[in-house]
Backbone bond lengths (Angstrom), bond angles and torsions (degrees), N, CA, C in turn:
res aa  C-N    CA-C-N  psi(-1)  N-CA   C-N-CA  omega(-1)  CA-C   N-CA-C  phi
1 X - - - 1.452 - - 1.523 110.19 -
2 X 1.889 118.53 166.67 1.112 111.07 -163.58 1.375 90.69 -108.91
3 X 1.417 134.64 -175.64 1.006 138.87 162.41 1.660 122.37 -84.80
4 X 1.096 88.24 1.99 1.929 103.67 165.45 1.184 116.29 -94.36
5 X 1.613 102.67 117.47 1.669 110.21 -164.86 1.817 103.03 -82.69
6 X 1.588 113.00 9.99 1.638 109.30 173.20 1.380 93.48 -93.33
7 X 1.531 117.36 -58.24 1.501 109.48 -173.96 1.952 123.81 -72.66
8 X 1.592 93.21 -5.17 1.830 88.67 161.45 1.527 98.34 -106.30
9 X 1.229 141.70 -9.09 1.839 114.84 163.47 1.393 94.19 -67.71
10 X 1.338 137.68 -68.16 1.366 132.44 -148.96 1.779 105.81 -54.28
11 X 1.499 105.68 -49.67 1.535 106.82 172.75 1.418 121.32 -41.62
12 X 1.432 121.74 -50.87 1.230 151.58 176.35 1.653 102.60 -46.60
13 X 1.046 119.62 -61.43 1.447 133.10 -165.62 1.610 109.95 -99.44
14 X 1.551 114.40 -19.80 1.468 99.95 148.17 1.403 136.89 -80.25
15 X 1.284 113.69 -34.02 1.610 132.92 140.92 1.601 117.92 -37.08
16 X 1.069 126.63 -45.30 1.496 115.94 172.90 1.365 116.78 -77.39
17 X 1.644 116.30 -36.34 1.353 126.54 162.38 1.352 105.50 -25.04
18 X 0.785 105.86 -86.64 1.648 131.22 -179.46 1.356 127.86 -42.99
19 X 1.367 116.07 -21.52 1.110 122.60 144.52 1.251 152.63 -64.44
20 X 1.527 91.74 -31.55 1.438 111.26 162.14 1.119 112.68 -82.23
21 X 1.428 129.00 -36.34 1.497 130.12 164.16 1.443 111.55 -30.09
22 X 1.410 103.49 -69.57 1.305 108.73 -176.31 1.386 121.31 -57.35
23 X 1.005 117.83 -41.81 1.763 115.15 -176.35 1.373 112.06 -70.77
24 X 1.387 104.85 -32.58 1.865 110.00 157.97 1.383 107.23 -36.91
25 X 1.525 95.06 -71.60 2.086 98.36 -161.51 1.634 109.61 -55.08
26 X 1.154 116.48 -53.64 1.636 109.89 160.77 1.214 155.04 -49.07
27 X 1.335 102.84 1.53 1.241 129.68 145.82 1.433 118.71 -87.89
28 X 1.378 127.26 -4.49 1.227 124.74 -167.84 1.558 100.27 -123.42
29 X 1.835 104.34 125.88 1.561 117.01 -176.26 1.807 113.93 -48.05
30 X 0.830 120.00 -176.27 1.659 125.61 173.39 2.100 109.74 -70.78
31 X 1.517 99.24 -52.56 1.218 106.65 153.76 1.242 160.37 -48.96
32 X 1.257 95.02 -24.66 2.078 121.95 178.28 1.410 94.93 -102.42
33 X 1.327 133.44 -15.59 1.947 129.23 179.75 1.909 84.89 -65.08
34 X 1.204 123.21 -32.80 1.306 99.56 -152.00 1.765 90.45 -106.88
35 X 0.983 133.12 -10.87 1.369 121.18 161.14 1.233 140.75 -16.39
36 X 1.370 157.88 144.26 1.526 137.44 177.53 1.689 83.88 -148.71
37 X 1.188 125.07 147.00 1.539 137.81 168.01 1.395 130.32 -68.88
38 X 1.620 104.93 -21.81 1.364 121.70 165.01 1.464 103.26 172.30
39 X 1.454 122.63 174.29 1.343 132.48 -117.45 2.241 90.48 -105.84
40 X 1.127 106.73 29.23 1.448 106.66 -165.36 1.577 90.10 -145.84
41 X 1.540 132.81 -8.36 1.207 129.47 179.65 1.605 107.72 -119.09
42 X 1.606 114.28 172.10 1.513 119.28 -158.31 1.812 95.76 -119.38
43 X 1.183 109.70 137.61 1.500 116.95 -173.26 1.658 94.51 -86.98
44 X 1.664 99.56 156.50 1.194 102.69 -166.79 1.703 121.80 -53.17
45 X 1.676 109.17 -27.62 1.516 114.75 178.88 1.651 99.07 -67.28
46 X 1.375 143.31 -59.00 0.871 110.26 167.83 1.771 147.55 -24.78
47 X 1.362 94.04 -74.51 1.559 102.76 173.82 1.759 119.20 -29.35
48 X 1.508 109.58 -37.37 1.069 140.18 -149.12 2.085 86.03 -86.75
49 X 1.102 108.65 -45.68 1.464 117.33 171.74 1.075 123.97 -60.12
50 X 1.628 113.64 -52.54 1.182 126.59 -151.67 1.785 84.23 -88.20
51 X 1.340 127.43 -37.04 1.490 103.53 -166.82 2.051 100.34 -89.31
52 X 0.831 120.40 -12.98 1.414 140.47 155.59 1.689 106.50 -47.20
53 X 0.905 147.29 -37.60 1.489 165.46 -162.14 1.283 93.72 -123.27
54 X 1.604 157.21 -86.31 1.111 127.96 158.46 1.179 119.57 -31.04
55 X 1.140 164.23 -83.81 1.523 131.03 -163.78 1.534 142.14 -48.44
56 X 1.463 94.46 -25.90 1.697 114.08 156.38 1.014 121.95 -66.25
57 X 1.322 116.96 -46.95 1.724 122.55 162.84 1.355 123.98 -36.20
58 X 1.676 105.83 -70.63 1.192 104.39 -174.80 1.530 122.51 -92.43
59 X 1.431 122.98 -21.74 1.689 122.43 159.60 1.750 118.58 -70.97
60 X 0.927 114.54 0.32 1.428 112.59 174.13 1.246 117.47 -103.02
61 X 2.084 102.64 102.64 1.575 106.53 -175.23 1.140 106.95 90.93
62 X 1.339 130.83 -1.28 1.466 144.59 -178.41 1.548 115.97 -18.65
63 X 1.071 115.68 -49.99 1.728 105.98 177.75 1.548 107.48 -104.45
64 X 1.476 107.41 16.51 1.766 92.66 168.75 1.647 105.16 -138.99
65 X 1.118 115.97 18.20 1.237 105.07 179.46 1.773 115.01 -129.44
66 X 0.944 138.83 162.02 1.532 118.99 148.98 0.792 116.65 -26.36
67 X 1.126 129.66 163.15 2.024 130.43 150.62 1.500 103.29 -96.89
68 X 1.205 147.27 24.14 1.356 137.12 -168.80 2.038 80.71 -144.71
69 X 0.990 125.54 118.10 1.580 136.17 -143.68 1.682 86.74 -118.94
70 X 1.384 125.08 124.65 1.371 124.11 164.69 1.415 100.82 -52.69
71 X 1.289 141.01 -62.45 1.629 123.19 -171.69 1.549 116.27 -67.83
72 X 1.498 108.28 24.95 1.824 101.63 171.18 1.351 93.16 -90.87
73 X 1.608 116.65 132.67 1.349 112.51 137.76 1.555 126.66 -87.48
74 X 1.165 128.11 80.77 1.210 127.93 -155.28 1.762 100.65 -68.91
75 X 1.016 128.13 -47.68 2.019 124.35 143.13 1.627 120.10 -2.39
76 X 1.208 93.93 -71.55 1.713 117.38 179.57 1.638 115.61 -51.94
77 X 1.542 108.42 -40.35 1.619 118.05 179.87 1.392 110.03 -87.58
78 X 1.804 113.99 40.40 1.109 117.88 175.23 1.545 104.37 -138.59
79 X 0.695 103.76 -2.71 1.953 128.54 167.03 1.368 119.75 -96.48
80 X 1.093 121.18 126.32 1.663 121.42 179.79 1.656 113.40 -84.09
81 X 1.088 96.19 105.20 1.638 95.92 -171.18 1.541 105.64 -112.68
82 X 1.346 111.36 20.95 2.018 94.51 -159.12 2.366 83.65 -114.39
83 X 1.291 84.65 128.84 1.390 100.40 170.55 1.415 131.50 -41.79
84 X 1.532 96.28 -38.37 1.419 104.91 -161.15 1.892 94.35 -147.90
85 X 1.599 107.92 165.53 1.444 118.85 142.86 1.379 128.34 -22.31
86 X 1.623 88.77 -73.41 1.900 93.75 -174.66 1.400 113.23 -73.47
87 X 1.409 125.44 -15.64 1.609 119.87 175.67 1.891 107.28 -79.23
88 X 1.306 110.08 -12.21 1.594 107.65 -167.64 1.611 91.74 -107.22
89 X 1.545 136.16 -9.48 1.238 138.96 174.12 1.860 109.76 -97.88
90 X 1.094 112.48 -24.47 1.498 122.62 152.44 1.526 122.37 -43.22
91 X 1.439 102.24 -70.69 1.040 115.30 -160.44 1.996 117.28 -82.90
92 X 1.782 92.93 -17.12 1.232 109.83 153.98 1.531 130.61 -70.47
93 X 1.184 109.75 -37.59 1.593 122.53 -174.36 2.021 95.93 -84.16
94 X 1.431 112.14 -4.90 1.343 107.68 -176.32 1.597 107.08 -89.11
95 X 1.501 117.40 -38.45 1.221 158.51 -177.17 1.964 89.10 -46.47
96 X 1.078 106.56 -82.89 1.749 138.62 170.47 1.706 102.19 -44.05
97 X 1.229 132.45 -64.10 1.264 118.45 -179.01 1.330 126.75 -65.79
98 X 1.592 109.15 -34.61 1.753 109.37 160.06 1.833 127.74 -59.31
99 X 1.653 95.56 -16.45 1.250 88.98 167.12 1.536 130.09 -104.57
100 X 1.661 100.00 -11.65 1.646 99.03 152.20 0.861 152.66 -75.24
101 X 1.575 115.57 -24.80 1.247 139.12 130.31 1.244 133.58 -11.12
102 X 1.695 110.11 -81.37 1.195 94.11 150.56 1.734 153.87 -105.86
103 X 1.655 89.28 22.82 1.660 91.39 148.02 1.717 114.49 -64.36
104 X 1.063 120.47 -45.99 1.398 124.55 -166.23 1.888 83.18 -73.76
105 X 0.818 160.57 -129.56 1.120 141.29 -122.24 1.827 134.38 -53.09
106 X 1.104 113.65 -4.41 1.389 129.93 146.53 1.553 132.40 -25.67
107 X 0.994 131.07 136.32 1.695 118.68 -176.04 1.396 87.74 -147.08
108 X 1.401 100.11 171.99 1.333 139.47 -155.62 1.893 95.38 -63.26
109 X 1.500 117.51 -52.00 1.390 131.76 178.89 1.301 103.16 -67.47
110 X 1.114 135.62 -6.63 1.542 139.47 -179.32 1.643 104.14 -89.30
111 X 1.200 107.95 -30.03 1.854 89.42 -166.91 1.652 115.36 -95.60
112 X 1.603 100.88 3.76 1.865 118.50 162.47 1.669 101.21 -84.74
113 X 1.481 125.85 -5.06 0.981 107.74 174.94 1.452 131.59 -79.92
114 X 1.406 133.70 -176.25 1.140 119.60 -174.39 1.903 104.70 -136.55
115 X 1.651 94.27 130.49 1.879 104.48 -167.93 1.585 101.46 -124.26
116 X 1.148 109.00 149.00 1.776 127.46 176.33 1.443 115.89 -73.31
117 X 0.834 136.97 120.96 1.607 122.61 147.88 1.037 111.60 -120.67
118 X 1.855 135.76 138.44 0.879 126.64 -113.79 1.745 131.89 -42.24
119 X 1.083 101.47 84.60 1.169 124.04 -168.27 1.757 143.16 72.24
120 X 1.709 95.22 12.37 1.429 124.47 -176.16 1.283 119.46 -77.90
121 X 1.257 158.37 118.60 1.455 135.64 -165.86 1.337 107.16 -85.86
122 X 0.795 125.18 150.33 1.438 105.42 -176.70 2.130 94.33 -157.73
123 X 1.722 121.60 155.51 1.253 121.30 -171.33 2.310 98.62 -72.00
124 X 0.819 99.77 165.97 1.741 107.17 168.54 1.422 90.87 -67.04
125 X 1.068 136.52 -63.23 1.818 141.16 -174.57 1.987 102.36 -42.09
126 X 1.128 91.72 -33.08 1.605 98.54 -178.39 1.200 106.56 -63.14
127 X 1.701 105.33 -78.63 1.342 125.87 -179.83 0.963 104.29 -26.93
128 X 1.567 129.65 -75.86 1.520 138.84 -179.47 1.659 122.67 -6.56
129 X 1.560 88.84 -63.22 1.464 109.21 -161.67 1.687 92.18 -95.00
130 X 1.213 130.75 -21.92 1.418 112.48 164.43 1.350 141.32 -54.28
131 X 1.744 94.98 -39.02 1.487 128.71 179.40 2.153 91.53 -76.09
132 X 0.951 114.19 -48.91 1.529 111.53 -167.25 1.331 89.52 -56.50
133 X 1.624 134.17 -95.15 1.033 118.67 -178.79 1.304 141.77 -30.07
134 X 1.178 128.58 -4.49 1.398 129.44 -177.60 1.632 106.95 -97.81
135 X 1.018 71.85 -43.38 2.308 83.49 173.43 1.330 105.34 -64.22
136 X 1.646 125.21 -55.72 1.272 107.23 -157.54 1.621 99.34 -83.68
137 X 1.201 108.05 2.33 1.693 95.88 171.50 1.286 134.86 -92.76
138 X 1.976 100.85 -1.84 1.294 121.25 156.45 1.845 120.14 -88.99
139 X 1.372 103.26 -33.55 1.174 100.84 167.73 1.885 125.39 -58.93
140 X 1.394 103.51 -42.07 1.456 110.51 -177.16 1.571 91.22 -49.80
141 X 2.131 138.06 -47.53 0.845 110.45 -152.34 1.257 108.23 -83.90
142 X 1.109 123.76 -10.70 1.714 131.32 -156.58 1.993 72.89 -94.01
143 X 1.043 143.98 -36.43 1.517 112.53 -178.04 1.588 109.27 -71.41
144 X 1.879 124.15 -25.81 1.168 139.81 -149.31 1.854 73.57 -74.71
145 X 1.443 108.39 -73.89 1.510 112.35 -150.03 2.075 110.32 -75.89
146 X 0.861 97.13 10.27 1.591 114.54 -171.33 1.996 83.15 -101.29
147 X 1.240 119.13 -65.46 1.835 109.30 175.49 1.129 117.80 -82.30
148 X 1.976 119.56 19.05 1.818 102.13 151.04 1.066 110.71 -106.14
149 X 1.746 126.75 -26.08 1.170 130.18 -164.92 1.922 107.30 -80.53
150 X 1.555 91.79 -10.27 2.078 87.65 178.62 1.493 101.00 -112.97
151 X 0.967 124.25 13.52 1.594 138.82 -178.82 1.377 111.20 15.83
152 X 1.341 117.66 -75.95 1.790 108.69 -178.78 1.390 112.43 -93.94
153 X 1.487 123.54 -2.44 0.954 134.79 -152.66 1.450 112.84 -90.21
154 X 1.729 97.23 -25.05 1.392 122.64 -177.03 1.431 128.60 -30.03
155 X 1.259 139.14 98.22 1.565 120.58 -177.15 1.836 99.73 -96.49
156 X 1.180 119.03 128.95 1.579 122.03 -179.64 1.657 103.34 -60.21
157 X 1.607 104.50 158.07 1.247 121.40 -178.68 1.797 115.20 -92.59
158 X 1.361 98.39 -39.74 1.369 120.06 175.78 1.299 127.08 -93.79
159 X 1.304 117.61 -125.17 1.469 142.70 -168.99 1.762 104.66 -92.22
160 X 1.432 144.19 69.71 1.098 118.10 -170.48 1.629 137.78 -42.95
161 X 1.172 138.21 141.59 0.988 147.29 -162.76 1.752 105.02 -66.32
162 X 1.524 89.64 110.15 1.944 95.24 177.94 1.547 100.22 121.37
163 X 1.437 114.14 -14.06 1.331 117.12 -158.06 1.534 133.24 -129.01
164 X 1.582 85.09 30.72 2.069 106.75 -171.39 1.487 83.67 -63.65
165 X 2.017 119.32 -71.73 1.505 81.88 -156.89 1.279 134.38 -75.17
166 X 1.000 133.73 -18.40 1.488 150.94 169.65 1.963 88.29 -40.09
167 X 0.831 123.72 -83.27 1.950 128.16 177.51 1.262 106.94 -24.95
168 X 1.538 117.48 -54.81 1.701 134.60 -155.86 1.795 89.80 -75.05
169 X 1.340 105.98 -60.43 1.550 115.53 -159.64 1.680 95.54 -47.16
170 X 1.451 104.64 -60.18 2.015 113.61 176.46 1.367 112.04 -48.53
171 X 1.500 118.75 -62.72 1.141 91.16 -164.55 2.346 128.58 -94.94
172 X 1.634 92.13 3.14 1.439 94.46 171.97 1.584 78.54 -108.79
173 X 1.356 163.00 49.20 1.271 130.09 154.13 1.786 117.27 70.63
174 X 1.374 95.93 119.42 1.740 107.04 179.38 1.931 118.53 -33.18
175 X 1.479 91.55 -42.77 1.479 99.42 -167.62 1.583 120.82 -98.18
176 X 1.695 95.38 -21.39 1.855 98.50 155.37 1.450 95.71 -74.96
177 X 0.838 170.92 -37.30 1.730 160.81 -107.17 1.323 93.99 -122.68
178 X 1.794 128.82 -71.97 1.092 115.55 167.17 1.234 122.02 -41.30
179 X 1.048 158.05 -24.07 1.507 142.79 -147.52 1.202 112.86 -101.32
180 X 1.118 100.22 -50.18 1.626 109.58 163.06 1.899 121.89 -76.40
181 X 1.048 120.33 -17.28 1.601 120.79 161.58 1.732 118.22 -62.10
């Protein structure tokens, strides 16, 4: 981690993203990755591409290049092209390491700097939080379509439903919990 509490929340909260991402997809058979709900929405292997290809895009070369990469087909990461599981978890975990990478090499004088996306200037603090939001708004769906496509099968990521205080009471303690309720 950096000693920049913008670039360790965002780390922090892209890292948990992603965690939940993941425990989503593992719950989900080889068969249901390629699912879509109807003919205007993206099955979870997609999403999984398309933000996989965004992160290569825009963390690669990060303060000297565009973030929108002439070899993205950003078109193409809307098509399921990966053979298998482990070729669409490859190319996902490739997606994720270009952007830890260079989060972890980032400094404090880096986030006054100024980066393109497709051709927008925009601060590193921008970028940051542009790229955060865009991911976790694919992740929320890949958790949305990851608990219709396993329907009963579902194991929750969070807090189960019915069961804030029972969580709250455990983990602040019965008698901090009341006091403040």
């Amino acid at each position: 981690m950096s000693a920049n509490p913008i670039i360790d929340a965002s780390v922090t909260t892209f890292l948990k993203n992603r965690q939940w991402a993941d425990d989503a997809i593992a719950q989900v058979d080889d068969e249901r990755l390629k699912i879509s709900l109807h003919a205007e929405t993206n099955s979870i292997a997609v999403i999984m591409k398309h933000v996989a290809g965004n992160l290569l895009s825009r963390w690669t070369n990060f303060l000297t290049e565009d973030g929108e990469k002439p070899w993205r087909d950003r078109d193409a990461e809307f098509v399921d092209t990966f053979a298998d599981r482990e070729q669409l978890l490859a190319y996902w975990n490739d997606g994720w390491q270009c952007l830890t990478a260079t989060l972890a090499s980032l400094s404090d004088e880096d986030l006054s700097r100024t980066v393109l996306i497709r051709g927008e200037e925009l601060s590193v603090a921008q970028a940051l939080q542009r790229s955060l939001g865009h991911t976790c708004y694919h992740i929320g769906q890949i958790i949305m379509l990851a608990r219709c496509v396993c329907q009963g099968e579902w194991k929750t990521l969070t807090i189960p439903r019915g069961a804030s205080k029972e969580h709250n009471s455990a983990v602040w303690g019965s008698e901090q919990y009341r006091s403040q309720s």
